[in-house]
Structures are given as C-alpha cells and as structure tokens.
Chimera marker file (.cmm) of the C-alpha trace (Angstrom):
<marker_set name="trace">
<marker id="1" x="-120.338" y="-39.247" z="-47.855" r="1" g="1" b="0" radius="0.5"/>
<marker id="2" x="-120.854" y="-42.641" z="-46.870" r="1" g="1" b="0" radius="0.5"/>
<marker id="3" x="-122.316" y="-45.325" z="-48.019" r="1" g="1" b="0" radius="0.5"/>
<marker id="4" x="-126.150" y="-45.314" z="-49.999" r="1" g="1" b="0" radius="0.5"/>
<marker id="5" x="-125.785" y="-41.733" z="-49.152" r="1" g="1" b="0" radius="0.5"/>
<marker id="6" x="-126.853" y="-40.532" z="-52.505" r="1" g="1" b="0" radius="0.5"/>
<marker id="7" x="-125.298" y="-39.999" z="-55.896" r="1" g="1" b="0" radius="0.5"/>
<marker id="8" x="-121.833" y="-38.151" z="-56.128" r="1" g="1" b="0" radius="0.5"/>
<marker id="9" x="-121.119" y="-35.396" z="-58.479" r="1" g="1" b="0" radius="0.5"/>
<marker id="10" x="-119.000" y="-36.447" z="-61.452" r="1" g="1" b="0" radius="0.5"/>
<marker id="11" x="-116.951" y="-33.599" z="-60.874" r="1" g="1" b="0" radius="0.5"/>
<marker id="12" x="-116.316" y="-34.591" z="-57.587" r="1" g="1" b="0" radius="0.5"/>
<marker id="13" x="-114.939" y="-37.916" z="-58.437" r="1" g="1" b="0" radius="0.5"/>
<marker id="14" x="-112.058" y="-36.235" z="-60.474" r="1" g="1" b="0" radius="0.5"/>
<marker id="15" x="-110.961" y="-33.116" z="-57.878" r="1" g="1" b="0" radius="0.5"/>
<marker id="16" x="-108.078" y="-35.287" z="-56.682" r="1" g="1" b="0" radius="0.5"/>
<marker id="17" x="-107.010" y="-35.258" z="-60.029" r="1" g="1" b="0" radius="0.5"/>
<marker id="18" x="-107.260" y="-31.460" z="-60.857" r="1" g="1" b="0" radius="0.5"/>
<marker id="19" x="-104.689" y="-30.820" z="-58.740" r="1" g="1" b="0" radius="0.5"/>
<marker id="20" x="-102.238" y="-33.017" z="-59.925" r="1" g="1" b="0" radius="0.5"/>
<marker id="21" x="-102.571" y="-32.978" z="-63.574" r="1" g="1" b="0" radius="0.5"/>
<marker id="22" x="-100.729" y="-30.243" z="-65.729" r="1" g="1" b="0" radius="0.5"/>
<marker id="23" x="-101.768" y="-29.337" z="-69.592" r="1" g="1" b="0" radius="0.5"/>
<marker id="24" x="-99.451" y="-30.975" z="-71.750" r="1" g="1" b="0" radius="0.5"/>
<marker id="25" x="-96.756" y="-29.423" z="-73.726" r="1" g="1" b="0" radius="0.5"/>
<marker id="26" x="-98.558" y="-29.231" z="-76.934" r="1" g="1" b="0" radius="0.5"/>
<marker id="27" x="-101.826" y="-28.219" z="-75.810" r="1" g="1" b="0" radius="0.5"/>
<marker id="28" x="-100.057" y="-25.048" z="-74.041" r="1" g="1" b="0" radius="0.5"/>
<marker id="29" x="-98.220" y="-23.735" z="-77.462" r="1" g="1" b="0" radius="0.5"/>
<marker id="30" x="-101.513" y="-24.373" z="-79.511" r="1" g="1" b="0" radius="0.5"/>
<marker id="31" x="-102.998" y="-21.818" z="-77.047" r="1" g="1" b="0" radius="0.5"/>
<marker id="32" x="-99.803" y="-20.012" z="-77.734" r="1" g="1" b="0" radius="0.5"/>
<marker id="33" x="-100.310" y="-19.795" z="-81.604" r="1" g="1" b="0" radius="0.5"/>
<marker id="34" x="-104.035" y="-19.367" z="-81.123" r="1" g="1" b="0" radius="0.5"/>
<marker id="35" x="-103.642" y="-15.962" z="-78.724" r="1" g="1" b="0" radius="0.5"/>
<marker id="36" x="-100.711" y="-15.033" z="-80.731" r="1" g="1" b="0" radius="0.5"/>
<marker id="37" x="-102.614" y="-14.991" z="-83.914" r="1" g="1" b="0" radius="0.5"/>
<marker id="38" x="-105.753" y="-12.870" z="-82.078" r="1" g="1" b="0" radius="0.5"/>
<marker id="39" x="-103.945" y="-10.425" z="-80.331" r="1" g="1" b="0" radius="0.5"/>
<marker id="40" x="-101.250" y="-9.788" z="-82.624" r="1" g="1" b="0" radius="0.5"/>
<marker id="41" x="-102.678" y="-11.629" z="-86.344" r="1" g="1" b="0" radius="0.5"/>
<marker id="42" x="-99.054" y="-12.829" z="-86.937" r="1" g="1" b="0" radius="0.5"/>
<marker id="43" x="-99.028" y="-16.671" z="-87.849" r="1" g="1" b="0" radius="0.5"/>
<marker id="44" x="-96.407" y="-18.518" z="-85.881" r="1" g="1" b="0" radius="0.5"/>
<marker id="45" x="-95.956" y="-22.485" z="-85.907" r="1" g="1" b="0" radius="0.5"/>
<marker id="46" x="-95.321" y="-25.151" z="-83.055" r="1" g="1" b="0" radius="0.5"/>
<marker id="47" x="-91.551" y="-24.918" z="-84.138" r="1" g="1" b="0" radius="0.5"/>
<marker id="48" x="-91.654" y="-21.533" z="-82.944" r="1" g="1" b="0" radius="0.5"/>
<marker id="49" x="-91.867" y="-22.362" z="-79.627" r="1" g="1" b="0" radius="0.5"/>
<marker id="50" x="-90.682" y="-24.614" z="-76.778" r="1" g="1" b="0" radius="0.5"/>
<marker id="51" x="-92.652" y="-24.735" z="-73.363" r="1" g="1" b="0" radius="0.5"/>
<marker id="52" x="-90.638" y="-26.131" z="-70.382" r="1" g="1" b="0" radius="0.5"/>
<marker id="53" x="-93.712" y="-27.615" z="-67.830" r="1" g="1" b="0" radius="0.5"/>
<marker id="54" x="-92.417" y="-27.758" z="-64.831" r="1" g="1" b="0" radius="0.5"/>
<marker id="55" x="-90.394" y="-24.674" z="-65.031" r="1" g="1" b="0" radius="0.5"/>
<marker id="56" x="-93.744" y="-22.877" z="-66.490" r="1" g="1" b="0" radius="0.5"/>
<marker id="57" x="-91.755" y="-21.015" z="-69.281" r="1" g="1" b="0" radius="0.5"/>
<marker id="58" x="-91.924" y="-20.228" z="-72.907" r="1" g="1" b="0" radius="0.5"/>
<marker id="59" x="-89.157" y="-19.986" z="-74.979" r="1" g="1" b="0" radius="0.5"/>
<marker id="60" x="-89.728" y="-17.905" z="-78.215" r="1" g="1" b="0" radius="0.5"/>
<marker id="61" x="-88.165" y="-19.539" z="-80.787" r="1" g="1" b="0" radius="0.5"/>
<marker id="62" x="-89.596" y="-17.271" z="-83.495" r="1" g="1" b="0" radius="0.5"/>
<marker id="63" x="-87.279" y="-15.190" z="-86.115" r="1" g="1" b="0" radius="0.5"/>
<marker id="64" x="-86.099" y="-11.178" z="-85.490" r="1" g="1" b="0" radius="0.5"/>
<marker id="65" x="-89.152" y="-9.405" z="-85.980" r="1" g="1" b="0" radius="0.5"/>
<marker id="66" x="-92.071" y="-11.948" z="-84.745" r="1" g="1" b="0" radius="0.5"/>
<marker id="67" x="-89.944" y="-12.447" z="-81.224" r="1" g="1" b="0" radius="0.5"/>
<marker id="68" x="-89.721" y="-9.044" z="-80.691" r="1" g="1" b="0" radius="0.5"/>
<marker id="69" x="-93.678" y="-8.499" z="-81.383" r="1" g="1" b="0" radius="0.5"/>
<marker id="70" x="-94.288" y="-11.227" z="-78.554" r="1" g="1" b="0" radius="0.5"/>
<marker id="71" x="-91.858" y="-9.715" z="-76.867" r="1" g="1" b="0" radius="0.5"/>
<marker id="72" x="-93.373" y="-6.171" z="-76.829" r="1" g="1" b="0" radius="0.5"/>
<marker id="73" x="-97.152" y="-8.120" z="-76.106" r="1" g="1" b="0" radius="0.5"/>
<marker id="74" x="-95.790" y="-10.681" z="-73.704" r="1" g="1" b="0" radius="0.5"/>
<marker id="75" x="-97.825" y="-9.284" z="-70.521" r="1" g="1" b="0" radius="0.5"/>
<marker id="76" x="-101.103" y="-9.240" z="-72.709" r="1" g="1" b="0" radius="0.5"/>
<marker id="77" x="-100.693" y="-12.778" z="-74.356" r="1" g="1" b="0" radius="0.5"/>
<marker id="78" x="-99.712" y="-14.686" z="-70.520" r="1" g="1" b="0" radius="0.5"/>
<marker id="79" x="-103.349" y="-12.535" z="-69.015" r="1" g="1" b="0" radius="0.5"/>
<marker id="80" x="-104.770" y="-14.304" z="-72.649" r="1" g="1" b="0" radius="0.5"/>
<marker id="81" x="-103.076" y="-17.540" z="-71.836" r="1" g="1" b="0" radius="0.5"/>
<marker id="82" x="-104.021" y="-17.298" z="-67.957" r="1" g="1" b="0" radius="0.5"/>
<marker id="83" x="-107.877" y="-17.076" z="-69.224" r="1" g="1" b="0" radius="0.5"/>
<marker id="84" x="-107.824" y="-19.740" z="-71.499" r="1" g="1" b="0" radius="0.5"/>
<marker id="85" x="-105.329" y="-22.188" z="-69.578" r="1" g="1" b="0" radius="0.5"/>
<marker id="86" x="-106.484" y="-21.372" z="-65.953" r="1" g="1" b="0" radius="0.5"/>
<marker id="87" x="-103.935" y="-19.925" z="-63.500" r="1" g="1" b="0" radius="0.5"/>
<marker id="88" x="-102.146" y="-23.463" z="-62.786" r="1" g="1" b="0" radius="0.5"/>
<marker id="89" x="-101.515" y="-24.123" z="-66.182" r="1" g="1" b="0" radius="0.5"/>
<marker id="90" x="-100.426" y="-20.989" z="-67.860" r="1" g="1" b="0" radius="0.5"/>
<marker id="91" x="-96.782" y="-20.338" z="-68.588" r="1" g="1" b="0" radius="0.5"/>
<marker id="92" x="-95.495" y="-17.283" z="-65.942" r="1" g="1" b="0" radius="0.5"/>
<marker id="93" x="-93.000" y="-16.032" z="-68.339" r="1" g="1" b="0" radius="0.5"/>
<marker id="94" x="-92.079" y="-15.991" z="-72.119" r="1" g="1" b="0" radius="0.5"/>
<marker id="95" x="-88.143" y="-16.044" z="-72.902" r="1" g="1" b="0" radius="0.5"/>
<link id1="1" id2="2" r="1" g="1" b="0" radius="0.2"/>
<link id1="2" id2="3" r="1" g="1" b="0" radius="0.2"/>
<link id1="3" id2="4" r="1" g="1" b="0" radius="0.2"/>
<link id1="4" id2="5" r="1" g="1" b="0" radius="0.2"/>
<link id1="5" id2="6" r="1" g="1" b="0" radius="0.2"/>
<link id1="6" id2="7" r="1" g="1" b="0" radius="0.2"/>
<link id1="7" id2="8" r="1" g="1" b="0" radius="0.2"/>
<link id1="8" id2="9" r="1" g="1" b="0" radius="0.2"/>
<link id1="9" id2="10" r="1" g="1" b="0" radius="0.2"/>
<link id1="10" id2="11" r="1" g="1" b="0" radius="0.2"/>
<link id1="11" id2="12" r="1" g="1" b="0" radius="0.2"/>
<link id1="12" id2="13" r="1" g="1" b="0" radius="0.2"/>
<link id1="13" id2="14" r="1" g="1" b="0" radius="0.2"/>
<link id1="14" id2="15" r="1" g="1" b="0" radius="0.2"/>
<link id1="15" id2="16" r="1" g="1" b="0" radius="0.2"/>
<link id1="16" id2="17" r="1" g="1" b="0" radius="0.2"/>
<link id1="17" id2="18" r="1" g="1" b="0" radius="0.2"/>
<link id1="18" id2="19" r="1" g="1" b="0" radius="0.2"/>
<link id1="19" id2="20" r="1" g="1" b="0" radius="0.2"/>
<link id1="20" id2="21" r="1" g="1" b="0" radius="0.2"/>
<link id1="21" id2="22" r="1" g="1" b="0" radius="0.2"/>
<link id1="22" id2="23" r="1" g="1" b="0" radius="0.2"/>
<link id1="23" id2="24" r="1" g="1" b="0" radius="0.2"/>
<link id1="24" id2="25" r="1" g="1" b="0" radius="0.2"/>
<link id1="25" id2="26" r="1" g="1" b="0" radius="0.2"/>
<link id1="26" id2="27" r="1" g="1" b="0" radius="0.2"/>
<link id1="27" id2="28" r="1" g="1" b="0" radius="0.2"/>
<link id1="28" id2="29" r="1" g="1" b="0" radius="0.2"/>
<link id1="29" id2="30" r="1" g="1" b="0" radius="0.2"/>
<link id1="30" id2="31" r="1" g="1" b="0" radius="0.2"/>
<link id1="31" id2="32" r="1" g="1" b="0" radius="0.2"/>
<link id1="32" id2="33" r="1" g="1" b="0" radius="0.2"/>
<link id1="33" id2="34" r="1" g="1" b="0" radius="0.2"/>
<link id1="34" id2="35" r="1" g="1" b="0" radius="0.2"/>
<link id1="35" id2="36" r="1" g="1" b="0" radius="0.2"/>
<link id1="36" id2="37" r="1" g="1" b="0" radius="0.2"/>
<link id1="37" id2="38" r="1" g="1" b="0" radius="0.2"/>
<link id1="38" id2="39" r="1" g="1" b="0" radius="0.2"/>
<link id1="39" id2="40" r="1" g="1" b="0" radius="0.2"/>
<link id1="40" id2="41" r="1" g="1" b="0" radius="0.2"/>
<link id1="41" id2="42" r="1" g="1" b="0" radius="0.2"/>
<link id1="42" id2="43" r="1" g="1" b="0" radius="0.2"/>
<link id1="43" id2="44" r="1" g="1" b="0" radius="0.2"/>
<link id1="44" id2="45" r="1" g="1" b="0" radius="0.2"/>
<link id1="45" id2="46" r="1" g="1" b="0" radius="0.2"/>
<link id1="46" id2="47" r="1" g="1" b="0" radius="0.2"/>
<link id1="47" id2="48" r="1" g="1" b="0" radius="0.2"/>
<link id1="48" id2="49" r="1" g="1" b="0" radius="0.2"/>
<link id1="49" id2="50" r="1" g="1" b="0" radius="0.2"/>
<link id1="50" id2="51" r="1" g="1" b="0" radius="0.2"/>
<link id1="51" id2="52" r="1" g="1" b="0" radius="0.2"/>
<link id1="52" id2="53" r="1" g="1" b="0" radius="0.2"/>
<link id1="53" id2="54" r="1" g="1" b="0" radius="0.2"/>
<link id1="54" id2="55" r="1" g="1" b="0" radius="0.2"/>
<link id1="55" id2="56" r="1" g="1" b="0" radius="0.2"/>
<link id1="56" id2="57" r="1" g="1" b="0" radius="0.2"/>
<link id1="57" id2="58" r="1" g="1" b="0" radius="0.2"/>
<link id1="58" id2="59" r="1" g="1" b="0" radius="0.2"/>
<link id1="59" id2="60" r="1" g="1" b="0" radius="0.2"/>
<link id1="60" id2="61" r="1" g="1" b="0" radius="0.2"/>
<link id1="61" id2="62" r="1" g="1" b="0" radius="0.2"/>
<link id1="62" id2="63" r="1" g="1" b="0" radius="0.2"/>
<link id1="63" id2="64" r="1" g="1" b="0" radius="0.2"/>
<link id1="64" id2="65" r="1" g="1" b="0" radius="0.2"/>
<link id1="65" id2="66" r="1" g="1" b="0" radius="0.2"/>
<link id1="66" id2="67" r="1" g="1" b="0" radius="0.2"/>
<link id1="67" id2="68" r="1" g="1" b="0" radius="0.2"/>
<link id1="68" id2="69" r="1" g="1" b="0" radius="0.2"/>
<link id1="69" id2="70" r="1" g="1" b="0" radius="0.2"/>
<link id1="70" id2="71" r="1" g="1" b="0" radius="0.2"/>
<link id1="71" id2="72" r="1" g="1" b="0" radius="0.2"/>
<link id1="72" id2="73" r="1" g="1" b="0" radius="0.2"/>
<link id1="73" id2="74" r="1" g="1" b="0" radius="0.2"/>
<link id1="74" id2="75" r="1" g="1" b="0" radius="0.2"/>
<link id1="75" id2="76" r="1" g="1" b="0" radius="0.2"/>
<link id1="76" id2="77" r="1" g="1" b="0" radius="0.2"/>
<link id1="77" id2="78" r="1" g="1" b="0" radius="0.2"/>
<link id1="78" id2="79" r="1" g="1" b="0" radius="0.2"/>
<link id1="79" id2="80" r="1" g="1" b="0" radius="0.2"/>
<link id1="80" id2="81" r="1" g="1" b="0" radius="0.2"/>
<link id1="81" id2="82" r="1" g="1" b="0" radius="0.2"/>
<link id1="82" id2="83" r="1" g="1" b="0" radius="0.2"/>
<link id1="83" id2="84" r="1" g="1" b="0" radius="0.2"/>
<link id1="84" id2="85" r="1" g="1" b="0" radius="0.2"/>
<link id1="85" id2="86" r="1" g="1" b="0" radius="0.2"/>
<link id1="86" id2="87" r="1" g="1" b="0" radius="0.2"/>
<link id1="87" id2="88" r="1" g="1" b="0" radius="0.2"/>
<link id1="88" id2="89" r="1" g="1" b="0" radius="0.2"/>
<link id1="89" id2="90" r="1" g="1" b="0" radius="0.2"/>
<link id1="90" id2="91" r="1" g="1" b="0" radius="0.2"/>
<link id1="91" id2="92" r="1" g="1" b="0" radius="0.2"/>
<link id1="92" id2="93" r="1" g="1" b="0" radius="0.2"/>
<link id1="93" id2="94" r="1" g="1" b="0" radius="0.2"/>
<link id1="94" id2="95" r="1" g="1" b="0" radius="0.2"/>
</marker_set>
C-alpha cells in the first residue's frame, strides 16, 4: 500500500508480530489450571506445573493421583489447550 492509499487495518499493522511472539509462561499454565479444572474439576495450582516455551512441553508437577488423572486426559486437555491457545502456542506434550 503506498502512500495516501487509504487507512490500514489495525490488525495489519501487528501481523509481523504474530508470528514472532509466543504466550508467556504463565499465561500457558493458567490455561492449564483453567482446562484442568473443566474437563477433569480437580483444582491444581501454578506450582503444579512447569511449561518449558521453546521446547513446547508441560511438566506435571502434580502429586500421585492428580498426575495420573492428567495423565489419563492428556490428549483431551492439549485439543482444550490447542482451542484456547491457538496451534502456535499450545504445549505439544505434557510430561
């Protein structure tokens, strides 16, 4: 577009950005607790869990019975997390 052309889109202006900007640590395990509590209404807490960026994994730092729970749900709550985070963002695997 050059020049007087007309009026950009504001989400236009920020594209560049999408694609180089990842959902910080603690917004990703407050999704965590948040799908964790609707699929499977077992409270966990942010001490619970760790969540490694750049390596897009979740580490499950929960006691005996809760891990195994996320462990037995772990496909349904990364589809949950893929929905709510968007495909770029989501973790690919809980550990």
């Amino acid at each position: 577009m050059a020049r007087g052309e007309g009026v950009k889109k504001l989400n236009d202006l920020f594209s560049k950005y999408k694609s180089l900007l990842q959902a910080p640590e603690a917004s990703v395990k407050k999704e965590v607790i948040q799908v964790v509590d609707d699929l499977l209404q077992i409270s966990v807490n942010l001490e619970d869990f760790e969540y490694k960026p750049f390596q897009k994994t979740l580490y499950c730092r929960a006691k005996g019975m809760v891990k195994n729970e996320i462990m037995l749900h772990k496909d349904d709550i990364l589809n949950h997390l893929k929905g709510r985070l968007g495909e770029k963002n989501a973790p690919k695997t809980i550990v």
